[in-house]
C-alpha atoms as one frame of an Amber mdcrd trajectory, in Angstrom:
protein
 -59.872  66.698 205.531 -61.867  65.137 208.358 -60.980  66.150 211.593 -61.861
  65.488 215.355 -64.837  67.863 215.679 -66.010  66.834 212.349 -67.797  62.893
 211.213 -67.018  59.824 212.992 -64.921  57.390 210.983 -65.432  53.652 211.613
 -62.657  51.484 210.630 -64.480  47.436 209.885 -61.557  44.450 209.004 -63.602
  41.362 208.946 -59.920  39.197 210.498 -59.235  35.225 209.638 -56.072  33.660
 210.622 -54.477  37.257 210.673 -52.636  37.026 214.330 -49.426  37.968 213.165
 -51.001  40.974 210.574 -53.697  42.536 212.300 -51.635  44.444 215.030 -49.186
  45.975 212.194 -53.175  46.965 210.391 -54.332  48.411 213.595 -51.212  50.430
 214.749 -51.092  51.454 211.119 -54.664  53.035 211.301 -53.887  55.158 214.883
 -50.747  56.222 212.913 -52.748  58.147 210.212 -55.707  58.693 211.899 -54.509
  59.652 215.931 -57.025  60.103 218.319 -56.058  63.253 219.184 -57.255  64.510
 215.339 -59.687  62.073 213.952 -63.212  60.379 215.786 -62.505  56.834 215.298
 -63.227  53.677 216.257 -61.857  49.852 215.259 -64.027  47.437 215.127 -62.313
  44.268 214.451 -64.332  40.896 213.548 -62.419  37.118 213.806 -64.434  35.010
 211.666 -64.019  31.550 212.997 -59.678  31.738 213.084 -58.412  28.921 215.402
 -55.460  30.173 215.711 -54.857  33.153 218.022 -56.730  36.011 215.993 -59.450
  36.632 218.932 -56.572  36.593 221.379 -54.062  39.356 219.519 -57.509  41.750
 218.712 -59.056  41.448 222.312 -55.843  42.365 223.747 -56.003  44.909 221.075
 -59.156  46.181 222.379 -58.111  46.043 226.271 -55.306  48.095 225.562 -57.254
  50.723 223.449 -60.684  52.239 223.711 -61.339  52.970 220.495 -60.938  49.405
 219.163 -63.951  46.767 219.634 -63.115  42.759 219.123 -65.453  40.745 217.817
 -65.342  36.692 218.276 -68.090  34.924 215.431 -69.390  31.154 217.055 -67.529
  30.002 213.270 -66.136  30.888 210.174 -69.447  32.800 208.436 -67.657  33.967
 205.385 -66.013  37.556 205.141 -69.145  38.956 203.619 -71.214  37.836 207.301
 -68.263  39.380 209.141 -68.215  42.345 207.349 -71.971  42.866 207.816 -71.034
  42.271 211.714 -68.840  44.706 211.370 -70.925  47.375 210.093 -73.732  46.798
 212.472 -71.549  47.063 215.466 -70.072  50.379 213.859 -71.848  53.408 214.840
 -69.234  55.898 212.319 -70.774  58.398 209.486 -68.096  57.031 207.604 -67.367
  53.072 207.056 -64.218  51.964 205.775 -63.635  48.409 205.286 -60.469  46.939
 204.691 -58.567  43.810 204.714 -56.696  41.971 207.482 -53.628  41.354 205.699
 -51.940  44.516 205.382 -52.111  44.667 201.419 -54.945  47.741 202.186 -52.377
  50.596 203.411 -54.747  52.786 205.870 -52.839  55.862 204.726 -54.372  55.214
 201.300 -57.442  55.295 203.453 -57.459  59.872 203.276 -57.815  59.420 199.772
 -61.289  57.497 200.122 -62.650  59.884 202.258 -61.598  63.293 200.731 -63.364
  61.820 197.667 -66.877  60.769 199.562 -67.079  64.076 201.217 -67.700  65.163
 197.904 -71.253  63.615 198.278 -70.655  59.969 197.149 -72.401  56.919 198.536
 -70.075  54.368 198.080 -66.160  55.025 196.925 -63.908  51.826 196.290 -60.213
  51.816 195.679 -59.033  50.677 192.574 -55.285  49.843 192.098 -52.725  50.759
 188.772 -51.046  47.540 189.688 -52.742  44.897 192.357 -49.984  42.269 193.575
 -51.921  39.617 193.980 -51.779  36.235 193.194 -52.909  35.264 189.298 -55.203
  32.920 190.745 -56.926  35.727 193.111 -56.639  38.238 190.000 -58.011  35.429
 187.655 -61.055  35.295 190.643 -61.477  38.751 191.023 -61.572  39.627 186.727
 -64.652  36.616 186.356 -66.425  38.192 189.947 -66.790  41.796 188.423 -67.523
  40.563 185.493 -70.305  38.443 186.472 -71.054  41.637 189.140 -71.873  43.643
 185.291 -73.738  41.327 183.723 -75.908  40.009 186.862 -75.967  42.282 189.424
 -75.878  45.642 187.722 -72.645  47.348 188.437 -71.550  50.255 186.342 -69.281
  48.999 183.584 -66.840  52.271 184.717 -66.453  51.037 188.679 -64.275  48.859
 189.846 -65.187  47.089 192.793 -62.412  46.089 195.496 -62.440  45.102 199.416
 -61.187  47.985 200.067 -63.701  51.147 200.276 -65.997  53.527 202.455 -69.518
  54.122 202.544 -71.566  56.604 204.051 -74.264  55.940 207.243 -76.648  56.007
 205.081 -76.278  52.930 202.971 -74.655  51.524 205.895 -78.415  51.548 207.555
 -79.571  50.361 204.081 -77.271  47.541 203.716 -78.234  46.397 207.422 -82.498
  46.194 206.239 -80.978  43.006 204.458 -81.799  39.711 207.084 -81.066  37.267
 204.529 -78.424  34.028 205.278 -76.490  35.431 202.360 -74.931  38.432 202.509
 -72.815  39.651 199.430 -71.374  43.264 200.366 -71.256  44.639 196.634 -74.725
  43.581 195.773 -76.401  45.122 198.714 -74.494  48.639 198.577 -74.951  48.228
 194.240 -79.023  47.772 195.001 -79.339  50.619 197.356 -77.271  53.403 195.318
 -75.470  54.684 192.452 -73.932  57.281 193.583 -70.554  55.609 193.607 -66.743
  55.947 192.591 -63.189  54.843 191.773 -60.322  56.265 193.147 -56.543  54.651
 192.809 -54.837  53.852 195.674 -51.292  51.597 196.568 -51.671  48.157 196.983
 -48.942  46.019 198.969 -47.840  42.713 198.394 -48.950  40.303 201.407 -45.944
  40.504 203.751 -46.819  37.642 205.788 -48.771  34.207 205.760 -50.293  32.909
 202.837 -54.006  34.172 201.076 -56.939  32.400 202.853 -58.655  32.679 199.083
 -59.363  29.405 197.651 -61.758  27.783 194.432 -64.313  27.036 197.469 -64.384
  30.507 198.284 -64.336  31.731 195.357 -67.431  29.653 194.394 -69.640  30.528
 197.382 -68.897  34.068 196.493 -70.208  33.379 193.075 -73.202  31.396 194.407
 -73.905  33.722 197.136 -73.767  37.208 195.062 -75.485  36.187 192.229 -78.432
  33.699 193.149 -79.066  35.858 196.355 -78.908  39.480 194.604 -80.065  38.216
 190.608 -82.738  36.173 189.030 -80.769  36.257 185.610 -79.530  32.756 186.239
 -83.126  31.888 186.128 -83.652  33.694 183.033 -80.366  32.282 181.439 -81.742
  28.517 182.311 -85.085  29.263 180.474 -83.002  31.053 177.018 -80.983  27.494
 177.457 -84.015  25.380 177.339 -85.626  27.488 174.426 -82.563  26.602 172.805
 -82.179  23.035 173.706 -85.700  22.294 172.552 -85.511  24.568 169.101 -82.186
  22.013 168.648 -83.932  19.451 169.637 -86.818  20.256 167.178 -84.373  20.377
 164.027 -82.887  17.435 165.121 -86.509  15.573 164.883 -86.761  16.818 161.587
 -83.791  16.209 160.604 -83.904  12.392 161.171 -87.366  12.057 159.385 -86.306
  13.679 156.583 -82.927  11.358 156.649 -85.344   7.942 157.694 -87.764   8.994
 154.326 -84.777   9.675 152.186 -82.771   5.937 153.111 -84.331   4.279 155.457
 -83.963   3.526 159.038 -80.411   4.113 159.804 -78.932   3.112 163.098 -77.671
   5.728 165.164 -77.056   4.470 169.228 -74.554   6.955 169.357 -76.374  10.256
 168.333 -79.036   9.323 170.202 -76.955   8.658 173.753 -75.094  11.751 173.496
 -78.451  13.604 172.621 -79.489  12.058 175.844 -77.082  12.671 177.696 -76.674
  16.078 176.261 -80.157  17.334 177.296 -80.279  15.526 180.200 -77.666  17.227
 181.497 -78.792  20.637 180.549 -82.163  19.398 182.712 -80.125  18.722 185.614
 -77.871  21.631 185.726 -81.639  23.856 185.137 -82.815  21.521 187.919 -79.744
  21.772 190.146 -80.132  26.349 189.886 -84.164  26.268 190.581 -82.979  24.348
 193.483 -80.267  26.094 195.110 -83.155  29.048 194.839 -85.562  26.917 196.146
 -83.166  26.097 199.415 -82.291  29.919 200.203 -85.925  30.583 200.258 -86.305
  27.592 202.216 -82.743  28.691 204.731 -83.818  32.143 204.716 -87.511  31.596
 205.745 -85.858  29.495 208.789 -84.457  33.156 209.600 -80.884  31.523 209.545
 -78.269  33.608 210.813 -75.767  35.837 209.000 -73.704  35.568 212.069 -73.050
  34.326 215.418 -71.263  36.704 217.827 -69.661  34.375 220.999 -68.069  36.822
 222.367 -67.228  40.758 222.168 -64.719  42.485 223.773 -63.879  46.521 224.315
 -63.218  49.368 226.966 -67.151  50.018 227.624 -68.105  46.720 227.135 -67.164
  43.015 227.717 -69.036  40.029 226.841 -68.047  36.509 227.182
């Protein structure tokens, strides 16, 4: 077990429209970590909330030395708040968690007896995750997708809730890009990673912030920023289109010298239409590549900070 004389841990919750969860979170973590045993700190990040998020975590943070409040310009996408996170954090440990109180920080002792065993990277899995279907549904295709694109070990499960070391903390931060996706940049910089089952609480108040836009963006952002496979999918799809498209051609001479021109509007628009479409979804990928390069060479922001508030430091 870690105690006070031993590593710094550094508690990151990237926070959106959480005002009435994040003080339960927060008084949760000095609970099972107390200052008097454990080297902590909070560092707590509102990404873009209009309601009173900034207010509840500053006050938070006035009230408390070991908690830091973070207040983005906008809403930059939990990934870019996370990342704020971790760069304000100065811990050997990280653990990042969720806003909503469905991450119990007790479960958080299990995370960290298991990366003192010399792990990079350990994420919690769950026996049962109460989540909605949609957000399981989201979650299944993203890891998935995380296998096949990005690399991740068929055997981990990858959740919001885990710990990773100071090293591929300072690893992760090397990354400057507009895009951030958290489980592509600790997945490029290590292996050395692992499971370990921990409760997971039904959402006790509020409803989940996790929609088909974000969902998307997630999708977008992990794999075009962390994969070229798309790229290499596109060009298999056109090898096939044109091999089709080949035995189509011969098809219809053979059929023209056997009786005759035969109309056929209909074969030929949805041929058209077919490929064309398979040009413009190729078109539409080397694009969306072609306009991160462009965003990223504009050095574009992860995040904003506006304004940052703690015991040693205040900033407004």
């Amino acid at each position: 077990m870690i105690e006070k004389n031993d590593k710094k841990i550094s508690f990151v919750i990237p926070c959106y429209y959480s005002e009435k969860t994040i003080e339960k979170v927060v008084n949760d973590i000095c609970k099972e970590f107390p200052k008097e045993q454990y080297n902590k700190e909070i560092v707590l990040v509102n990404d873009g909330s209009k309601d009173g998020t900034f207010n509840v975590i500053s006050s938070l943070a006035k009230e408390n030395e070991e908690i830091i409040a973070i207040n983005l310009s906008k809403n930059f996408g939990q990934d870019a708040a996370t990342m704020c996170g971790l760069t304000e954090a100065s811990g050997d440990y990280m653990v990042v968690l969720d806003d909503d109180g469905q991450n119990p920080p007790a479960e958080a002792h299990k995370l960290l007896e298991e990366i003192e065993k010399g792990y990079d990277a350990v994420f919690a899995n769950y026996h049962k995750k109460k989540d909605t279907l949609f957000k399981k549904f989201g979650h299944d295709v993203n890891d998935l997708m995380a296998t096949a694109l990005i690399g991740k070990p068929k055997n981990i499960q990858l959740n919001s809730y885990f710990v990773i070391n100071r090293f591929v903390r300072n690893q992760m931060l090397h990354y400057k890009g507009a895009y951030p996706y958290i489980w592509g940049l600790i997945i490029r910089c290590t292996d050395s990673i692992a499971n370990v089952y921990v409760e997971h609480k039904a959402r006790e108040e509020g409803e989940s912030t996790y929609t088909l836009g974000k969902l998307l963006k997630l999708w977008v952002d992990g794999f075009l920023s962390f994969s070229i496979k798309p790229l290499r999918i596109t060009s298999v799809v056109g090898i096939l289109a044109c091999f089709i498209g080949f035995i189509l051609a011969i098809g219809i001479v053979i059929n023209t010298l056997i009786y005759g021109d035969v109309p056929g509007w209909t074969t030929l628009i949805t041929a058209i239409i077919l490929f064309g479409g398979f040009q413009l979804l190729m078109l539409g990928m080397l694009g969306e590549y072609v306009g991160r390069i462009f965003i990223n060479g504009n050095n574009s922001p992860q995040f904003v900070v506006h304004d940052k508030v703690s015991q040693q430091r205040e900033d407004k």
